[in-house]
GUKE-544381 format. One record per residue: x, y, z of N, C-alpha, C, O in turn; residue in one letter. Coordinates in steps of 0.2 Angstrom, whole numbers, plus 5000, padded with zeros to 4 digits. Atoms other than C-alpha are relative to their C-alpha. Layout:
N
XYZXYZXYZXYZa
...
END
This chain:
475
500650034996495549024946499550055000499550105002x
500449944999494049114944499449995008499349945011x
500250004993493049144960499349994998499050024994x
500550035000491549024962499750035006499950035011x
500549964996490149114971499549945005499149905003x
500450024997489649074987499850035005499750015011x
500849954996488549224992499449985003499150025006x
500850014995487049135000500249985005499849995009x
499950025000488249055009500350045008500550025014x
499749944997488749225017500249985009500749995012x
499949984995488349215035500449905005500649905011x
499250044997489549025037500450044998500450085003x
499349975003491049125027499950055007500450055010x
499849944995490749255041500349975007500849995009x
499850044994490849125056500749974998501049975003x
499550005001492249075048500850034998501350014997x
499549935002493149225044500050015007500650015009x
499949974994492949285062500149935005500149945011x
499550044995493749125069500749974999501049925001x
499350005005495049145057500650025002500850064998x
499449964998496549215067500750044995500950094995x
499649955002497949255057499550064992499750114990x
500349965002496549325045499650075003499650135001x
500249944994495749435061500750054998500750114995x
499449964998497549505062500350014995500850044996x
499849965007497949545044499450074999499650124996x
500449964999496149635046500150075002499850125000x
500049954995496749735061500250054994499950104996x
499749955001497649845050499650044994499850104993x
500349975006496449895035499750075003499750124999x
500349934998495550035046500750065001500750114998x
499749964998497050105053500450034993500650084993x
499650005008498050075033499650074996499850124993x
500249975007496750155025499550085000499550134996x
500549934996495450295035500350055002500150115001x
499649925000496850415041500350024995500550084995x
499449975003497850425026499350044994499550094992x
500549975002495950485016499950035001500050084997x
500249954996495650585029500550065000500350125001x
499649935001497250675027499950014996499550064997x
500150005008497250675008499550055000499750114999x
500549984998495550735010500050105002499750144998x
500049954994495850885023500750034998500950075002x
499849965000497250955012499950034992500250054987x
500149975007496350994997499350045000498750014998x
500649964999495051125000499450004995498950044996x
500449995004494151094986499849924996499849904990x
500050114998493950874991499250014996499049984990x
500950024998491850904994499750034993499250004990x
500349975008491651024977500249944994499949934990x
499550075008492850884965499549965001499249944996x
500550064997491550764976499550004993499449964988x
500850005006489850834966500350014994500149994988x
499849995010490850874951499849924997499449914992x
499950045003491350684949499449975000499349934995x
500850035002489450624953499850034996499450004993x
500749965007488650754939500449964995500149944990x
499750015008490050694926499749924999499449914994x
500250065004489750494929499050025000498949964998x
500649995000487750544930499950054993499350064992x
500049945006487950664914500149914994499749884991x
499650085003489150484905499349945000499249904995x
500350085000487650344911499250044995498950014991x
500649975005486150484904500149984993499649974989x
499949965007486850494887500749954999501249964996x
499550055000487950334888500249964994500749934993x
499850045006487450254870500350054994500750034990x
499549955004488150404861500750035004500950085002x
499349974998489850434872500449914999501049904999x
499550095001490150194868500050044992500650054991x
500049995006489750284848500550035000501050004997x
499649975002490850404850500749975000501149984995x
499550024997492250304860500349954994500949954992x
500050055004492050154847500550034992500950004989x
499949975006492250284832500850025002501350004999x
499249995000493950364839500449945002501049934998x
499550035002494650214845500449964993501049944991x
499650035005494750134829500150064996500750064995x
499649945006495150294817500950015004501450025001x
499350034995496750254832500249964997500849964995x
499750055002496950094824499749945005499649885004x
500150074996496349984838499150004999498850054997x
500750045000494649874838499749995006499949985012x
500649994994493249874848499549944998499449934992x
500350034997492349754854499249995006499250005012x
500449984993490449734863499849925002499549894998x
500450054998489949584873499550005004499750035008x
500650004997488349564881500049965005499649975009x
500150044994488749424894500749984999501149994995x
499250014998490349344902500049964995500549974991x
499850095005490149174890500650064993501250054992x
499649975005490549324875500550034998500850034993x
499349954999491849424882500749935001501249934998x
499550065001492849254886500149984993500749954992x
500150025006492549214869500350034995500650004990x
499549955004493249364860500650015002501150014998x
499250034998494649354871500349954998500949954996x
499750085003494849184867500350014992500849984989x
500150015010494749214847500750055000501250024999x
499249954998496249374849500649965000501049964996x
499450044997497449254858500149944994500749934993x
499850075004497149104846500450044993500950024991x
499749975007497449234830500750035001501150054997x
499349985001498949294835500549925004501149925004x
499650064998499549104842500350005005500949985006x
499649984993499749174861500049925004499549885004x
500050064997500349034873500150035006500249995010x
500049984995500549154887499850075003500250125004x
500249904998499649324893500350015007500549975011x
499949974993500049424907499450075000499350114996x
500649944996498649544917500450015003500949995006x
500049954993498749674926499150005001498749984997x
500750014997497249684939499450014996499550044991x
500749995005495549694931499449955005499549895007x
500450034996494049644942499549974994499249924995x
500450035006493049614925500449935000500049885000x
499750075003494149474921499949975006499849915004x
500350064995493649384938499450005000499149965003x
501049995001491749444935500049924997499749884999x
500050025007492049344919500349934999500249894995x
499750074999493049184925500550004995500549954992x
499850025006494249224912500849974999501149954994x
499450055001495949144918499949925000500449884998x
500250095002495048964917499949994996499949934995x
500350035006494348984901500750024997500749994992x
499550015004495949024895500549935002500549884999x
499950095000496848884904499849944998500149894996x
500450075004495548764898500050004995499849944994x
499749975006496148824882500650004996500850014990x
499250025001497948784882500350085000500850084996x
499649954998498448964887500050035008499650035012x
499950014992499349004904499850094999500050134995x
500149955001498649164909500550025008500549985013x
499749984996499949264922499850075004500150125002x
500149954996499349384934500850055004501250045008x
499449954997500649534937499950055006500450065008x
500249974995499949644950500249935005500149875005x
499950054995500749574967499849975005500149935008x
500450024998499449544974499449954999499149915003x
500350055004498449464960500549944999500349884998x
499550075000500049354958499849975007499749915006x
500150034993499849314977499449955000499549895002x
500650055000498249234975499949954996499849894997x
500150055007498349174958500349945005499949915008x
499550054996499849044967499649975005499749915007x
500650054995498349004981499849974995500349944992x
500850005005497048974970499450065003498850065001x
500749964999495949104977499950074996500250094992x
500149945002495149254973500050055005500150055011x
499749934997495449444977499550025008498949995009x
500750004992494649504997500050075000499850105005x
499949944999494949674992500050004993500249964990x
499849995007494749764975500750044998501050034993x
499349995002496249864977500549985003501150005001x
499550064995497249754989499849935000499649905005x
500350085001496749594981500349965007500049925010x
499750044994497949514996500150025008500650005011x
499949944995497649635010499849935006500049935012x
500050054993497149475020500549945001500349895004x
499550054999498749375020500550055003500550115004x
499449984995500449405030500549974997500449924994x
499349985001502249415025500249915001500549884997x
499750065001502549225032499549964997499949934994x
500650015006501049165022500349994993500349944989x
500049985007501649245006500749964999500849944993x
499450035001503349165010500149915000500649884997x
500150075000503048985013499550004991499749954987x
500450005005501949004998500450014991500250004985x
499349995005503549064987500449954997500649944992x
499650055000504448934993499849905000500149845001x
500450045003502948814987500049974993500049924990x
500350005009502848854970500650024997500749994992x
499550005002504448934966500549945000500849935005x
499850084996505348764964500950044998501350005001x
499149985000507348864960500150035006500650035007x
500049954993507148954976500649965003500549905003x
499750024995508448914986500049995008500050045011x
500350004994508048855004500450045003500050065008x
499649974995509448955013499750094996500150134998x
499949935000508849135006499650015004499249975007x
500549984996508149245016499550024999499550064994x
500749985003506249285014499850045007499250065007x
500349994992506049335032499550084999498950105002x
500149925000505849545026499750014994499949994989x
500449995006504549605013500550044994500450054988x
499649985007505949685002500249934997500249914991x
499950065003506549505001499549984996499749974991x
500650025000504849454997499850034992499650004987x
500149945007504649584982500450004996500350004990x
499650025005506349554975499949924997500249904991x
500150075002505749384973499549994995499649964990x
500649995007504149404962500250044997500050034992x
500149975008504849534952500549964997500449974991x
499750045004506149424947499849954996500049954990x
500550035004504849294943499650024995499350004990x
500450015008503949394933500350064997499950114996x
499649955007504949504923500249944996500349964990x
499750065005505449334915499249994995499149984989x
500650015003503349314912500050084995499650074990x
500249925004503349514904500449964993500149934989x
499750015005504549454892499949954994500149964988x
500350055002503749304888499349994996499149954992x
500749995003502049364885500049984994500649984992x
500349985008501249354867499450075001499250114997x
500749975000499649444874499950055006499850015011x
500249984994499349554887499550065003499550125002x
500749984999497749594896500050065005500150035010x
500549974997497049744905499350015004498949985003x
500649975001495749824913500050065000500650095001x
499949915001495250034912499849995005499549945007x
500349954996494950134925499550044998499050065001x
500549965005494050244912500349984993500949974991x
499949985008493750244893499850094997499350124998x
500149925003493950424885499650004993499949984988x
500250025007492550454871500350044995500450044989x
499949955005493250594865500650004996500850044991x
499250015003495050534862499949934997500049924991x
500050095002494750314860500549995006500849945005x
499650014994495850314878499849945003499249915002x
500150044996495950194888500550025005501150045003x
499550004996496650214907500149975004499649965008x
499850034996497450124918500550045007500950085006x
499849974995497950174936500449955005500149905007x
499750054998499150074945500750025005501050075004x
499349984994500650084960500549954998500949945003x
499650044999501749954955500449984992500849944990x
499750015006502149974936499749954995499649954989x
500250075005501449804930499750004994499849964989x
500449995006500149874919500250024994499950024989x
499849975006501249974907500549934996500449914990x
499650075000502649804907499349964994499449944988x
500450045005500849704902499950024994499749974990x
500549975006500249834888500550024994500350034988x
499649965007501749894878500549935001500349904995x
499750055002502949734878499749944997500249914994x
500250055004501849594870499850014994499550064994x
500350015004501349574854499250044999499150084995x
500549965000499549644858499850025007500150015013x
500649954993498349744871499549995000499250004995x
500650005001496849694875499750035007500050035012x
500149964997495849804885499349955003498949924999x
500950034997494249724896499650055005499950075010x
500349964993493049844906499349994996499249984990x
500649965003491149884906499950055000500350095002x
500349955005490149984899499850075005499450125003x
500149954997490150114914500550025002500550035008x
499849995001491750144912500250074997500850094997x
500049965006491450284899500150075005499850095010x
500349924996491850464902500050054995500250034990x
500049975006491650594890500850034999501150024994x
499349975003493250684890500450015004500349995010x
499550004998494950704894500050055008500250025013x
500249974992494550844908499549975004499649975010x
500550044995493150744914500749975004500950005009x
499550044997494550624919500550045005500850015009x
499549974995495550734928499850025005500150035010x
500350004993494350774940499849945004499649955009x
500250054996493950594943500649975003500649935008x
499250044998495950544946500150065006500650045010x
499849954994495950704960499649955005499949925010x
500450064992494550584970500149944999499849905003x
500050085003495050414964500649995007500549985013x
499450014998496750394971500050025009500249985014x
500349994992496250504988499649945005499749925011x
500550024998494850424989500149905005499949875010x
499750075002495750224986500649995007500749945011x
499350024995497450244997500250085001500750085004x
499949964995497550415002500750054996500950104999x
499849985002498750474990499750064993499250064989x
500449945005498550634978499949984994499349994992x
500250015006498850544961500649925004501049925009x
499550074996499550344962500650024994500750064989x
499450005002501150304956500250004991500750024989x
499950015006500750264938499150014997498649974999x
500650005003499250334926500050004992500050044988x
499850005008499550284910499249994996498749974998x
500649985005498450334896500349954993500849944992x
499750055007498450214880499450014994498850014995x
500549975005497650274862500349964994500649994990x
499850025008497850124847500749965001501249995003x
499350035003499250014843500650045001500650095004x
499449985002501050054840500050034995499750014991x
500049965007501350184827500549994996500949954999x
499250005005502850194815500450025003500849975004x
499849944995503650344826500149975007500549995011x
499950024992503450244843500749945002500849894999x
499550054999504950154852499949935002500249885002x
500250074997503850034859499149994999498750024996x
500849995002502049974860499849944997500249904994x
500250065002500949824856499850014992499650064991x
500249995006500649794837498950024999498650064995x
500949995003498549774839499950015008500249995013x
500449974993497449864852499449985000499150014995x
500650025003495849774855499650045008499950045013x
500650004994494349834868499549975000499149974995x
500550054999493249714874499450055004499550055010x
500249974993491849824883499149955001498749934996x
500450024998490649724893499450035004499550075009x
500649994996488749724899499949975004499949995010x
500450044994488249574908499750045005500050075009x
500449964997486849654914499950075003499350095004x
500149944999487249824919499450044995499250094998x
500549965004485949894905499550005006499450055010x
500450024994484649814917500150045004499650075005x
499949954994485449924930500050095000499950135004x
499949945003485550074920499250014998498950074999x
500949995000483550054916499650015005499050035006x
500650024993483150034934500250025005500850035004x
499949984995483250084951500850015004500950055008x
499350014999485150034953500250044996500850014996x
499649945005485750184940500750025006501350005005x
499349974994486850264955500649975002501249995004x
499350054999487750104956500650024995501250014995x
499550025008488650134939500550055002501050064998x
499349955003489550284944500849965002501349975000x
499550014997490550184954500849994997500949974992x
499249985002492450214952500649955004501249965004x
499250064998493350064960500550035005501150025004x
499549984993494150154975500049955003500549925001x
499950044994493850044989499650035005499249995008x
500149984994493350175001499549985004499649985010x
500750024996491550095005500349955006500149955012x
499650054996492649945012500450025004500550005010x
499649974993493850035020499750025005500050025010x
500349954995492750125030499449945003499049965008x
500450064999491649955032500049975008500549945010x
499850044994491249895051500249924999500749885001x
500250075002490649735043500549974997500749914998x
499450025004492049725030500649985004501149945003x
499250014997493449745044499849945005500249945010x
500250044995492549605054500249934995500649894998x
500250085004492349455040500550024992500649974988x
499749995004493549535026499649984993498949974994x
500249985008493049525006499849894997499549864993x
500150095001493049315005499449995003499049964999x
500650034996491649295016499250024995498749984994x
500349955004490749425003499649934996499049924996x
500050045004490849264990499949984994499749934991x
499750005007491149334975500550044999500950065003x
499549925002492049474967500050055004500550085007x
499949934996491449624975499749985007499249955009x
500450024993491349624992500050085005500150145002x
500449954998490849765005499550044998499250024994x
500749975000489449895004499949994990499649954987x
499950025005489849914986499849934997499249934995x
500150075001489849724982499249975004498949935001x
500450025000488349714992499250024998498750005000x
500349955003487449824980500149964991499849944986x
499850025009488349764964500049914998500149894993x
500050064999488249574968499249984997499149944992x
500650045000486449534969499850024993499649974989x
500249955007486149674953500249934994499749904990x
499950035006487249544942500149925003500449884999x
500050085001487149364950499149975000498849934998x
500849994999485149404955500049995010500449965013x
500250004993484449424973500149945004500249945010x
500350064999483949244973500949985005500949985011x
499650014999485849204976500650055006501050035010x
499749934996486549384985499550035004499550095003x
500749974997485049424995500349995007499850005011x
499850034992486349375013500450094999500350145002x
499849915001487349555006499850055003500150085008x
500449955000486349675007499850025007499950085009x
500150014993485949625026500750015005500750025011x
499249994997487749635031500250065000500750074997x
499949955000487749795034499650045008499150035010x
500349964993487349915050499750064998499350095002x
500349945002486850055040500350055003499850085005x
499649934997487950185047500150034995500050094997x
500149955007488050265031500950035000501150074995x
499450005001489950285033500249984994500650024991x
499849985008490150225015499850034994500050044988x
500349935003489050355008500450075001500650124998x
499749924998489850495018500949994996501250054995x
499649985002491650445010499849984992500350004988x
500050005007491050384992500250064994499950114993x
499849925003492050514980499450024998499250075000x
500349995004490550494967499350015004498850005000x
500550004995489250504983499449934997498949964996x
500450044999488250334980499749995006499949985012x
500250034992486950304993500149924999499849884996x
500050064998487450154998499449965003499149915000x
500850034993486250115014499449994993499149944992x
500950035003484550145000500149974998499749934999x
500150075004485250034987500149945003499849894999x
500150054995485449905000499549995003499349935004x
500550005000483949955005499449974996499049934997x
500550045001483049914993499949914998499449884997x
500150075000483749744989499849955005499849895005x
500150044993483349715008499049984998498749934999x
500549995002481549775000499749934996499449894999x
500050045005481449654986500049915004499649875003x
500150044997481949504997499649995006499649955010x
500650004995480449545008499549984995499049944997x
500950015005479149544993500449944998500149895001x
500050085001479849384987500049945004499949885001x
500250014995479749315002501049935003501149885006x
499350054999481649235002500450005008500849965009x
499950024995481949265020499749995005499250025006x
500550024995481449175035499750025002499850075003x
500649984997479749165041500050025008499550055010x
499949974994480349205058500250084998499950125002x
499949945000481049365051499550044997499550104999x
500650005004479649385040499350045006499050095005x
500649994996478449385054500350055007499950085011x
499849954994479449485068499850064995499450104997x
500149955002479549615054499250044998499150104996x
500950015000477649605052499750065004499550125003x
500049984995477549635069499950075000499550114999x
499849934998478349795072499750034994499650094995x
500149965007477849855055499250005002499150065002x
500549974997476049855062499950035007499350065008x
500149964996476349915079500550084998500550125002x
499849925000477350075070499750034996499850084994x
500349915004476150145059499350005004498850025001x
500449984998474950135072500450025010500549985015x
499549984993475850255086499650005006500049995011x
500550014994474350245099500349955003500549965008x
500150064999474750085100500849985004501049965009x
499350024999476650075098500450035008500950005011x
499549964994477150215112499749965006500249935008x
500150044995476250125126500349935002500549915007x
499450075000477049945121500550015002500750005007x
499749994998478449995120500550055007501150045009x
499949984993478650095137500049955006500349955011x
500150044995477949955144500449945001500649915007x
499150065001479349825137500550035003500850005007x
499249954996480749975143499949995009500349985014x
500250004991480049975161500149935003500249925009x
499850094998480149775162500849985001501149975006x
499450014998481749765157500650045004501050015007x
500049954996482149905165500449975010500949975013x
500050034993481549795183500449984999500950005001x
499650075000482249645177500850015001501149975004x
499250015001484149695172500150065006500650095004x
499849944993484249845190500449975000500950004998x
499450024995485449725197500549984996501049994999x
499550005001486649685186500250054992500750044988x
500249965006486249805172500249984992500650014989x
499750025007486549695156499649935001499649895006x
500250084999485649525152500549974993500850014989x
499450045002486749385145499749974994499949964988x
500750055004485149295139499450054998499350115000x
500449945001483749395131499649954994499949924990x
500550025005481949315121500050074992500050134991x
499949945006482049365102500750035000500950054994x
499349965002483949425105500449965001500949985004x
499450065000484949255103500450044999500850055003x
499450005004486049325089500450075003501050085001x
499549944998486649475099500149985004500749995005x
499850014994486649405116500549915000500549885005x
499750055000487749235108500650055001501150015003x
499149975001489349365107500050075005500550115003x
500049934996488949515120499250025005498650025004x
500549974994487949565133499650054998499950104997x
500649965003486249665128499850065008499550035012x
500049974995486349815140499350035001499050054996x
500549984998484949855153499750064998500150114997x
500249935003483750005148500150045009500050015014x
499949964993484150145163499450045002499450075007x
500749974999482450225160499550004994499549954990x
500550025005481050265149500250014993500850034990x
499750005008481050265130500150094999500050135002x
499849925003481750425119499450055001499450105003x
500749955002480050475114499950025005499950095005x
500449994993479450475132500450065005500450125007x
499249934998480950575139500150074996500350124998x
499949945003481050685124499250065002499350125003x
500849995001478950725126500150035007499950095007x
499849974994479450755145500350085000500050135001x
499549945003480750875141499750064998499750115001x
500449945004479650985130499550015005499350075005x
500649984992478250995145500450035003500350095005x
499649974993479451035157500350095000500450135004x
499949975001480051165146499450054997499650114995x
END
């Protein structure tokens, strides 16, 4: 199913994500799952904050000099044997996919995770197609069997629960026996792999996506905890490889500095369970392996991003981090987001490739705490690039004229400080009177949206500036 965008939509999906309870409490655990085990990871490799700028200069070196590291990449992987592929929007990349599968007569793929292939809608244009496409990552299995899309990029089902996934087994798996037990997540795990070790076997095709392409070799890498991707890449018939085009890295050590921050960065681990490198086809000499190795590498508009203000987006490395560390994300989870990428990330990489007009609610879901900059491995500012698309839907004029004109407002009483220090002393000293007695209002003009879910506490004296400016007289 591929995930139908309903980003304008954002702030229902919020109201209903936040009166979602067993969603709330599948939540509860992402901050505590994911921020200490970083934090450890982090704090035992003295050399976290240097690997940090390293792996910003290399993809910032990779997006300068990007159309000669796709030549180079292009040129080794096929002197490898495998085929390279460019498309320019999702319609072409489904298309070349499409055309792979019909030449070899595939009636069944199996993926491992790839967020491109849900950018790209690409399990419906193959079932529309007459090919069943099978997700193998257990989590991308988990949803598939909903019909939904991922709510996390590296825990596509991080918002579901144990009897969820089981009632959900015992939906679709029609042999299941009703007397086994499912009660315990090892039951739960024995039961998808038995289901699809039967799909591995069965492939004709199976798909990918990289973590990085290597130019200097024709590599392609995959990074993964659960095995699935090497099962999808070396037992079928073919490989097809899907990522864009800032993917690219120039060389093998390049990579080795970015898999120190990836992994850390993603779950808190030093390297994940499986980093498999793939270079070409099957060889003569080889025990296993797909016969044909294709890459598919996609633009759908990053060029645009790479021309323009948004460059910094591109290092991005698909950790996660920004969302784990997300107040916003741990409140409304990655669904409410309402497309592919969700938290700070997503609300930066969304608007870039669906257009503002659609994703201009993103951008705003955010507190700006800058906590997903301070752990970004490849240091993306977050906050500015959200910034500016906050920017952009001001000069276009797409949000409410209430909000329009409050920020008016304030934006001429602060570049004229005469003006502004006296108003505002004068507002702090009112409410000030007003909330002495029970020092909090309930009700507050102008502050519905905070005072519908929390009490807007009384000011206890005068403003910063006026206190600070005291301070320095006194002293």
């Amino acid at each position: 199913m591929s995930v139908h965008i309903t980003s304008p939509q954002f702030k229902q999906n919020a109201r209903e994500a936040l009166a979602d309870q067993p969603l709330q409490k599948a939540l509860a655990k992402v901050g505590p799952g994911f921020i200490g085990k970083r934090a450890a990871a982090a704090e035992k490799l003295p050399e976290f904050e240097a690997l940090r700028d390293s792996a910003r200069d290399i993809k910032n070196h990779t997006l300068a000099h990007l159309d000669l590291y796709m030549e180079r990449f292009e040129e080794k992987a096929r002197a490898a044997g495998g085929h390279v592929h460019f498309a320019v929007d999702a319609a072409e990349a489904r298309n070349i996919i499409l055309g792979i599968c019909r030449d070899l007569g595939a009636k069944t793929v199996t993926k491992g995770k790839s967020m491109i292939s849900e950018e790209i809608g690409l399990n419906d244009h193959l079932e529309a197609n007459g090919i069943q496409p099978v997700e193998t990552d257990l989590g991308e299995y988990l949803i598939q069997i909903r019909g939904e899309g991922p709510s996390h990029i590296i825990a596509p089902a991080i918002h579901l629960n144990k009897e969820q996934v089981e009632a959900d087994f015992r939906r679709v798996h029609a042999d299941l026996p009703p007397e086994r037990n499912l009660s315990e997540p090892t039951a739960l795990l024995a039961e998808a792999r038995g289901k699809l070790r039967e799909k591995f076997l069965a492939a004709d095709v199976g798909i990918t996506g990289a973590n990085f392409l290597v130019a200097e070799t024709g590599t392609s890498i995959i990074v993964t905890n659960e095995g699935n991707g090497d099962l999808t890449q070396t037992l079928p018939k073919a490989h097809i490889v899907l990522a864009s085009i800032e993917k690219l890295v120039p060389t093998l050590e390049d990579v080795s500095q970015l898999l120190r921050v990836l992994a850390r960065s993603a779950t808190g681990q030093e390297m994940s369970v499986y980093t498999t490198f793939s270079t070409g086809p099957r060889r003569a000499e080889d025990p296993d392996g797909p016969g044909d190795y294709h890459v598919v590498i996609l633009d759908n508009g990053r060029s645009g991003m790479l021309a323009g203000q948004l460059r910094e987006m591109l290092r991005c490395i698909r950790c996660g981090a920004c969302m784990n560390h997300c107040p916003v994300y741990h409140a409304v989870g990655g669904h409410a987001y309402g497309w592919v990428y969700p938290g700070p990330m997503g609300s930066v990489l969304t608007p870039s490739l669906i257009g503002v007009e659609k994703g201009r609610n993103l951008p705003n879901a955010s507190t700006f705490c800058g906590r997903c900059e301070e752990v970004c491995p490849v240091r993306i500012p977050l906050p500015k690039l959200m910034r500016h698309w906050r920017e952009k839907e001001f000069e276009r004029h797409l949000m409410p004229a209430t909000q329009r004109t409050g920020l008016a407002v304030w934006s001429f009483l602060a570049r004229r400080g005469w003006l502004y220090r006296p108003m505002t002393r004068m507002a702090m000293a009112m409410l000030a009177l007003v909330g002495k007695s029970k020092g909090r209002f309930s009700k507050l003009p102008l502050a519905g949206g905070w005072t519908q879910y929390r009490d807007f506490p009384a000011p206890e004296g005068d403003t910063f500036q006026a206190q600070w400016a005291a301070r320095k007289n006194v002293r």
